[in-house]
Structure formats: C-alpha cells, structure tokens
MIGUDREN-250847 format. One record per residue: x negated, z, y of N, C-alpha, C, O, CB in turn; residue in three letters. Coordinates in steps of 0.2 Angstrom, whole numbers, plus 5000, padded with zeros to 4 digits. Each point is the difference from the previous one (the first is absolute). Glycine has a CB too. Layout:
<sites>
XZYXZYXZYXZYXZYALA...
</sites>
This chain:
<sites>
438744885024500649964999500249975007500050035006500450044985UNK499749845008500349995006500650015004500350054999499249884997UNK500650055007500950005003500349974995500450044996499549935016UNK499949964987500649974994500150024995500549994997499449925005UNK499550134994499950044997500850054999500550004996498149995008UNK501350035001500550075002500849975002500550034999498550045007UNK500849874996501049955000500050014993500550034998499649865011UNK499650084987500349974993500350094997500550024998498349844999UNK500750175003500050074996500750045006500250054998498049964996UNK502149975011500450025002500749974998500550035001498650025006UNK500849884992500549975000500149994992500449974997499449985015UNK499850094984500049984993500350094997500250014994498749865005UNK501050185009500450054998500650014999500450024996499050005008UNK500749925004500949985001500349994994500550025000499449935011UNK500050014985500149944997500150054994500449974996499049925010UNK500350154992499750054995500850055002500450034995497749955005UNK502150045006500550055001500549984999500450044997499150025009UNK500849884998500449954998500250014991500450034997499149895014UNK500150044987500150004991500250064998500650004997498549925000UNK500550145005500350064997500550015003500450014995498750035003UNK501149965008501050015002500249964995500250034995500049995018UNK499849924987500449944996500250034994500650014998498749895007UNK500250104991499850064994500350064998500450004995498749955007UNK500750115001500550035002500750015001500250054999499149955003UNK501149945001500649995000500349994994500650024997499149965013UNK499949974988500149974993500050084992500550014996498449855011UNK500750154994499950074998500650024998500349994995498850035011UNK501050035001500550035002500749974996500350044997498949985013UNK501149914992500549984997500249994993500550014997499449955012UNK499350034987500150014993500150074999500450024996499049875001UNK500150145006500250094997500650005000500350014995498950055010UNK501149945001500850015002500449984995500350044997499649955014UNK500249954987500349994995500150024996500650024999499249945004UNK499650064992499850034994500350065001500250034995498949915003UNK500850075008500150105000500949995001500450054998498250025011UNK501749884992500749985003500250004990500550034997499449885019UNK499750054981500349974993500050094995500450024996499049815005UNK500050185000499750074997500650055002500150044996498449945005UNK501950035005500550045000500849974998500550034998498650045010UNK500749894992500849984996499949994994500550034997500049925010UNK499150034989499950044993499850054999499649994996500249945001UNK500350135005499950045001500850055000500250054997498549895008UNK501650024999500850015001500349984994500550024997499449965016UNK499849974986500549984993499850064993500350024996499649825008UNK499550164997499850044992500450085002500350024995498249925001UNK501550115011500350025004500950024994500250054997498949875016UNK501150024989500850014999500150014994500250054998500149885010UNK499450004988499849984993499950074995500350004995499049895010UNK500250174999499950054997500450075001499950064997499249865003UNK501250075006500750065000500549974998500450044999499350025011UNK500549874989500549984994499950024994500550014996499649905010UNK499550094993499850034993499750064997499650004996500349905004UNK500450165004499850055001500750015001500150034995498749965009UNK501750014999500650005000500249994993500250044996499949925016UNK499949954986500250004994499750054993500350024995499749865010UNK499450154997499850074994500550035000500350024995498650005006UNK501250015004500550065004500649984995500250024994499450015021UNK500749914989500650004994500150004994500550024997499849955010UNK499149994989500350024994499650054996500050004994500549895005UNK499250165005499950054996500750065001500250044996498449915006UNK501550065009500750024997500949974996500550034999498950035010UNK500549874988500349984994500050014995500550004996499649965008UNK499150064992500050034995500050074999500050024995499549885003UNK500450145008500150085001500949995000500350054997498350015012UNK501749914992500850004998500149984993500150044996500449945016UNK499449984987500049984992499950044996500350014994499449905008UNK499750144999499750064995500550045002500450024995498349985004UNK501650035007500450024999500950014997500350044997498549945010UNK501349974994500549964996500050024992500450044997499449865012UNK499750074989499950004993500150074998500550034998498949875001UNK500150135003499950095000500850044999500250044995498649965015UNK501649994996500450024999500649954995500550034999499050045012UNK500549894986500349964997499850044993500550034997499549855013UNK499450124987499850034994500350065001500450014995498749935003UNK500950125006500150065001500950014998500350034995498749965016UNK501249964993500750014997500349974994500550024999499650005011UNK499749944988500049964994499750044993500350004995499549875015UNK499850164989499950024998500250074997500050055004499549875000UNK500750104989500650024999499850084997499950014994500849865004UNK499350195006499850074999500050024992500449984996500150055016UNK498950004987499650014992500650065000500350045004498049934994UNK501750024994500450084999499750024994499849954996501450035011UNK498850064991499750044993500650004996500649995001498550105005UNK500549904987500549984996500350094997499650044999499649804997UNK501650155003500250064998500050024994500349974995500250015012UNK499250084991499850004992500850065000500550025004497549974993UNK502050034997500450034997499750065001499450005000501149924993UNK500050145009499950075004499750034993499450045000501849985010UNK499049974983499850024996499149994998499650044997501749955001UNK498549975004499549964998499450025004499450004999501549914998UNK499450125011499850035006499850044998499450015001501049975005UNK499950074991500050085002499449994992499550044998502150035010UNK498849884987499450024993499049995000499650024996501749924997UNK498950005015499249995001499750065004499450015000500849865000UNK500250165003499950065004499650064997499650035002501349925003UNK499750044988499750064997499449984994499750054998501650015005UNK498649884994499450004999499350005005499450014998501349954994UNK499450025014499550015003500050075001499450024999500549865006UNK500450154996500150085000499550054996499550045002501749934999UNK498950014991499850004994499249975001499650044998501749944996UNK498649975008499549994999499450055004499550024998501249864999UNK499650125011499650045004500050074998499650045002500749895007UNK500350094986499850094997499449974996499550015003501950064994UNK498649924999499749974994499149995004499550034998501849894995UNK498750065011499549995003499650075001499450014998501249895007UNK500050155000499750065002499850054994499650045000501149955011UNK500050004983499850064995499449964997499850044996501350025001UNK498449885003499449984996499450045007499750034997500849834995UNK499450145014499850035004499950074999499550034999500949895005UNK500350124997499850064999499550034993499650055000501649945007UNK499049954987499750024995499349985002499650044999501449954992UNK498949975011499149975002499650065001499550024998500849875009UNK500350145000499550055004500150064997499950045004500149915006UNK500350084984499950064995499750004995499850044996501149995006UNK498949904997499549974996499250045001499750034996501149855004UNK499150085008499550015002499850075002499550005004500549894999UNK500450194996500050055005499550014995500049974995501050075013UNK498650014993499550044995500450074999500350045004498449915001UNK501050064988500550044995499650085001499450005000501049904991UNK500050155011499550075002500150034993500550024998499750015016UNK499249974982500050034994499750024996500250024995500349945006UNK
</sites>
C-alpha cells in the first residue's frame, strides 16, 4: 500500500467514526424517548390498575354489607315456628297407643324366642 493509500483508508476512518457518533447520538435520542413514552404509559396503566383494584375492594365490601343487612333483616322479620297444640287428651291417647304398640311388639318376641327353645323330653 501507498501513502495515499493510507490517507484515503485514514480519512475514510475519520469519516467512518464521525457518522458513528452522529448516529449514536441519533440513536440514543430516539431510545430516550421511547424509553421516556414506555414509562408514562406505564404510569398510566399503573394508576388505571390500582384504581381498579380499589374500585373491586369497594364493591365487594358493599355487597359483604348488603348480605349482611339482608341476613339480619330476614332473621328478624321472620316470625318463630311454633308447634301446633293438640288437645292433652289426644296426647296422652297417642302415647298410650304407641305404648301398646311397643308391648305388643315385645310380647310377639318373647313368643318368637319360646317358640325357638328346644323342648327336653
């Protein structure tokens, strides 16, 4: 290689490093930007989304009062069962047929099991 050789190939370095700062700078400002626009939307979806995360919160504790509410609203509104009053006679006459019935039961039992004993004879 000549000299001029070596000018051209040095001066086509310069020229070559130049562009790259130029470029570079260039670069750089658009990144910035982007990276400037990328965090304010970012801030916005941000807010956007603890606004609404807040808004959950409350109407879920509005509807935990509402249930509540109602709950007790049925509770007292609603009016205590009571068993219907039969006649004392009528008591004591069911009483003593199921009575009857449970003898009746034991004397067929007892007969069952004298039935089945084996006879010594």
């Amino acid at each position: 290689m000549n000299n001029e050789d070596q000018l051209n190939i040095d001066k086509l370095r310069v020229d070559l490093r130049l562009y790259e700062n130029e470029l570079a700078a260039e670069v750089g400002e658009r990144s910035l930007a982007a990276r400037r626009e990328a965090v304010a939307v970012a801030d916005a979806n941000s807010v956007r989304s603890r606004s609404s995360w807040l808004s959950w919160r409350a109407w879920a504790a509005t509807g935990a009062l509402a249930s509540a509410v109602l709950v007790v609203a049925v509770v007292l509104e609603t009016p205590a069962l009571t068993l219907p009053q039969g006649d004392e006679v009528e008591l004591a006459a069911a009483q003593e047929i199921e009575l009857l019935e449970e003898l009746e039961f034991v004397a067929w039992m007892v007969a069952f099991e004298n039935e089945d004993l084996p006879t010594s004879g």
